[in-house]
C-alpha positions in Angstrom: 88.7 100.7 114.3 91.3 103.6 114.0 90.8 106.4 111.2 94.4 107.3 109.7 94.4 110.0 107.6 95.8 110.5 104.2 97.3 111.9 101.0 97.7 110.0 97.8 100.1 111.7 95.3 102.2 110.3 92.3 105.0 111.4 90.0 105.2 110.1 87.0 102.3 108.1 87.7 104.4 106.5 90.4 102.0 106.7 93.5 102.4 107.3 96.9 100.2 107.3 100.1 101.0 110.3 102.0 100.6 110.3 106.0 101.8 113.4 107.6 103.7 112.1 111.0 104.7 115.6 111.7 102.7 116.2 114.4 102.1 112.3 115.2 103.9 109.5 116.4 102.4 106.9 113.6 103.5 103.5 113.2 102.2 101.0 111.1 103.0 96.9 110.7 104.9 95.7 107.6 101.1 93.9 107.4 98.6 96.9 107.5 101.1 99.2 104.9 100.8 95.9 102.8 97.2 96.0 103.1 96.9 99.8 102.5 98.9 99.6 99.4 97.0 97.2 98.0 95.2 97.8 94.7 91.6 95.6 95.4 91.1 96.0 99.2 93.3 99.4 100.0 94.0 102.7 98.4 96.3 101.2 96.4 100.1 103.2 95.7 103.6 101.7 94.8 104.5 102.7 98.4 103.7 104.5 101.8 105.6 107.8 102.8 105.4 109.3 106.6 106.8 112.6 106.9 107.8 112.7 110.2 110.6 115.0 112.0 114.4 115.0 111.5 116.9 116.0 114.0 119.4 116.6 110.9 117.6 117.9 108.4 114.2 120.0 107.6 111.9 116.6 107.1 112.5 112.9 107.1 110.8 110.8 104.4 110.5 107.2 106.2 109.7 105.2 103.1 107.7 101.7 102.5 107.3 99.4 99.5 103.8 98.0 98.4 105.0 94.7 100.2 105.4 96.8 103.5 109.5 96.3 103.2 111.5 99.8 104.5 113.8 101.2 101.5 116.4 103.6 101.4 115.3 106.2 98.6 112.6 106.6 96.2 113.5 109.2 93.4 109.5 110.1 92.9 108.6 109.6 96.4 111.1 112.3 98.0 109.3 115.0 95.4 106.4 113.5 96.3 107.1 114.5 99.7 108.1 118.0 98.9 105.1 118.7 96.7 103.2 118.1 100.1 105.6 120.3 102.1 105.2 123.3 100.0 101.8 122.9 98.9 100.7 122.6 102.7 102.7 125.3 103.9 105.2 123.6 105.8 108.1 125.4 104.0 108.0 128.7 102.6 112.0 128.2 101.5 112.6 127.0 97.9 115.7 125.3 98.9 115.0 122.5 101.9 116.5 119.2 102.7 114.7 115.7 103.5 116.6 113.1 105.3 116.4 109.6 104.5 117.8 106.3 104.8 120.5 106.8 102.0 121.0 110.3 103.3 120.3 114.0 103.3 118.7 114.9 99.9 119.0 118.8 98.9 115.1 119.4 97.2 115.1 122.9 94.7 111.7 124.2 93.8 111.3 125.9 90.3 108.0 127.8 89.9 106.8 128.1 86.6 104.6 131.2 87.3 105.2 134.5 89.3 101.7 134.5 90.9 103.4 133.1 94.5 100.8 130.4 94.8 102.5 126.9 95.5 100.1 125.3 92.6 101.9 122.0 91.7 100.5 122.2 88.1 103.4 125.1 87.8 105.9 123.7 89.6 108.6 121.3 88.7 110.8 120.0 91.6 114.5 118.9 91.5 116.3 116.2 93.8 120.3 116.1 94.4 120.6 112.3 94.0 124.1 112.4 95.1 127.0 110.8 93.8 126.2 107.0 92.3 128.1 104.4 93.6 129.4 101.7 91.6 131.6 99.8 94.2 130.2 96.3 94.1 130.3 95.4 97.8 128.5 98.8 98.5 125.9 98.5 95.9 125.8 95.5 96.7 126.7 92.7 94.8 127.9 89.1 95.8 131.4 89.1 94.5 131.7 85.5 94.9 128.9 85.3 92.3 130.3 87.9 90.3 134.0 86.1 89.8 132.7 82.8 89.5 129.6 83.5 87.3 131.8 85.3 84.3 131.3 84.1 80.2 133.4 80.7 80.8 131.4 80.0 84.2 134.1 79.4 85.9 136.4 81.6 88.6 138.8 83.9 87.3 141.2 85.0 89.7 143.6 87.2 87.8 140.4 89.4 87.1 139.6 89.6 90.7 143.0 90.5 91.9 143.3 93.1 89.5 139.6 94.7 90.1 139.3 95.8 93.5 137.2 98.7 93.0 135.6 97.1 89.6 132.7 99.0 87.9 129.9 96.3 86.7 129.6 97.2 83.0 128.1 95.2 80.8 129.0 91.9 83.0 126.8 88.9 82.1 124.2 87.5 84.1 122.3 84.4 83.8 118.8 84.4 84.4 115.4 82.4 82.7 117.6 80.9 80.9 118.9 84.0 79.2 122.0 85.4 79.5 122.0 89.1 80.3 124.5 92.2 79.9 123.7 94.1 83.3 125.4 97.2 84.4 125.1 97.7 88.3 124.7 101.5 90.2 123.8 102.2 93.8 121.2 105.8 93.9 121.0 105.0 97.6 119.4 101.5 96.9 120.2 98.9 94.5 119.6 98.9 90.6 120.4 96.5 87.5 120.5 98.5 84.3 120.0 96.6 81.1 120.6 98.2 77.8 118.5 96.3 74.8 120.0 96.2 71.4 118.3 98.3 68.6 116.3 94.9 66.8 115.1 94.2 70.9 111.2 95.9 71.3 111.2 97.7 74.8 107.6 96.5 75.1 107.9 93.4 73.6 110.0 92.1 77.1 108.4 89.9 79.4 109.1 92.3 82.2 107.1 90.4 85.4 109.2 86.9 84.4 112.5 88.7 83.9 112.3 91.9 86.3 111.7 88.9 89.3 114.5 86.5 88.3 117.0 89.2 87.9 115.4 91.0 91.3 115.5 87.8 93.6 119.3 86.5 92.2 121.6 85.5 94.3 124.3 87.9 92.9 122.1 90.9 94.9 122.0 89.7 98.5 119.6 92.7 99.4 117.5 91.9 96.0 117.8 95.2 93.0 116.0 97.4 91.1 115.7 96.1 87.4 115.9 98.5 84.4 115.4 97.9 81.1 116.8 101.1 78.7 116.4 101.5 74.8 118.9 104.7 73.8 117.6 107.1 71.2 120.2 110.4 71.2 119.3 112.3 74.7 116.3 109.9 75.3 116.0 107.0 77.0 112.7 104.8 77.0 112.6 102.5 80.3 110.1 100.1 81.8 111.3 99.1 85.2 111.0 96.1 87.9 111.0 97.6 91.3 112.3 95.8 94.1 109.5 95.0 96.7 106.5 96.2 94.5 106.6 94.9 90.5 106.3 97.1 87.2 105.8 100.4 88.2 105.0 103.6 85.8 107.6 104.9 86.8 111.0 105.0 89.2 113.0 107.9 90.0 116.2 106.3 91.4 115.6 103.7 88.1 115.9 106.7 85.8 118.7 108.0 87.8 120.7 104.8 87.2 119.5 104.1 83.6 121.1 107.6 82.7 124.0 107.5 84.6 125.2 103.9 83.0 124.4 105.4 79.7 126.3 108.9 80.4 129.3 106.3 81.9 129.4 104.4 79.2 129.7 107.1 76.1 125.8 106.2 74.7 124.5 109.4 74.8 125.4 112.6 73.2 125.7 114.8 76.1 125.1 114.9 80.5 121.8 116.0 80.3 119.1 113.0 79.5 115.5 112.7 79.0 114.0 109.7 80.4 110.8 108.5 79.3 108.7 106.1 81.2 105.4 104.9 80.8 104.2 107.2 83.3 105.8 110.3 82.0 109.1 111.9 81.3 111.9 112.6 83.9 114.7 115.0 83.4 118.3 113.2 84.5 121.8 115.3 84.9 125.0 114.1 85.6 128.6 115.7 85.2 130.4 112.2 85.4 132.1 110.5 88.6 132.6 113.1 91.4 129.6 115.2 90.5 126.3 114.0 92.3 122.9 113.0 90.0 120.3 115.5 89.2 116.6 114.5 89.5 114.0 116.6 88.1 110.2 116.7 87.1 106.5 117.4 88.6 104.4 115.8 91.0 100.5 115.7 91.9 97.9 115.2 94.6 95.0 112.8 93.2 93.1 113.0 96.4 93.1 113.0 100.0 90.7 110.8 102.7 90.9 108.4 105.5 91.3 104.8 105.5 89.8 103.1 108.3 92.2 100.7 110.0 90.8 97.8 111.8 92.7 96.8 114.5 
């Protein structure tokens, strides 16, 4: 039996086990993360962060859904991550940057208070997103799917010849025998943005049926992040599907799409979006297509401990 020490932090109520690999070369199967994440016989989190070492950049957040899957960004787990690098004294800058698998992220720390103590409660922390991608073979999507799967059902080959670099806005998508309007966004992993019509009750969806049709497919051959968005003014409401883990109280990279397709598309009143989850609130910018995504709210530590690992 192996002790492995541990943080557990959320944002947004979107939890995290922390494991500071700094120092130490941890590695864990796809089967023990699984088993740690787990809500009954673990500590229980949406996913599993080390913060090991980076040869490019001040940290590198190597990130884990609940299922024990690898990702390539998590919105609330990167300022997860820096939460624990300032509050633990690992950085005394303001301005830092975390590698990860979609990337070096540029992390800014706003303190709410001039007493210089690093006390979360007073700190907000903002994330450059980067620029969203909407190319579909990047984000990605299975263009054969996409031409073939259009209102008729049937292939359209004018269309395809004439969108190289489409945008997926408001293309339909079948699923449970529904026929969805989904608008597709890469924040470093994949996400499926679906904006309900005003008579359509956010809560009232059937999230866990719908969030793993549209999550397992076919048109997303590495699975997606499902959002969906009700549009009041400068707020969005969201409840999201996360790829690898299920409904979740919250998703950074979800709330970074969901604004984004709702800036792109004219249905809010300015760049600069609240997004409210059932977690919390997030605060979203974004200038428009060359100008990278702005992710911004607080983060805190529930407790800390070690989980026994028997091996």
């Amino acid at each position: 039996m192996s002790e492995l020490k541990f943080v557990k932090m959320h944002g947004q109520g979107n939890d995290f086990v922390i494991i500071d690999a700094l120092n130490d070369d941890i590695v864990l199967s796809s089967e023990i993360i699984s088993s740690i994440c787990n809500r009954h016989f673990g500590i229980g989190a949406d996913g599993l962060i080390f913060i090991r070492k980076s040869g490019t950049a001040d940290f590198f957040m190597d990130y884990y859904n609940q299922d024990g899957t690898t990702a390539e960004m998590c919105g609330n787990g990167i300022r997860c991550v820096a939460g624990y690098i300032i509050t633990h004294g690992y950085c005394k800058k303001n301005d830092f940057t975390i590698d990860t698998r979609a990337g070096i992220k540029n992390i800014s720390v706003f303190e709410n208070d001039t007493s210089g103590k690093k006390n979360l409660k007073n700190i907000n922390i903002r994330v450059d997103m980067g620029k969203p991608v909407f190319e579909p073979d990047k984000i990605p999507v299975d263009t054969k799917i996409l031409y073939a799967d259009i209102k008729t059902g049937s292939s359209d080959s004018s269309l395809k010849d004439k969108n190289i670099a489409l945008k997926i806005y408001d293309w339909p998508l079948k699923a449970c025998e529904n026929l969805f309007k989904i608008n597709c966004v890469s924040m470093g992993n994949p996400h499926c943005v679906i904006i309900l019509n005003e008579e359509v009750s956010l809560n009232s969806i059937p999230l866990s049926k719908w969030g793993r049709a549209i999550e397992n497919h076919p048109f997303f051959p590495a699975k997606t992040n499902v959002e969906f968005v009700k549009i009041s003014g400068q707020h969005l409401h969201m409840r999201v599907w996360e790829r690898g883990v299920g409904e979740t109280l919250a998703c950074g990279t979800g709330a970074c799409a969901s604004a984004v397709c709702a800036i792109a598309l004219n249905k809010t009143e300015s760049n600069d979006v609240k997004v409210f989850l059932p977690g919390g609130m997030l605060s979203i910018s974004w200038d428009r297509m060359e100008s990278p995504v702005f992710l911004e709210g607080g983060v805190e530590i529930v407790f800390e401990g070690i989980y026994y690992i028997n091996q």
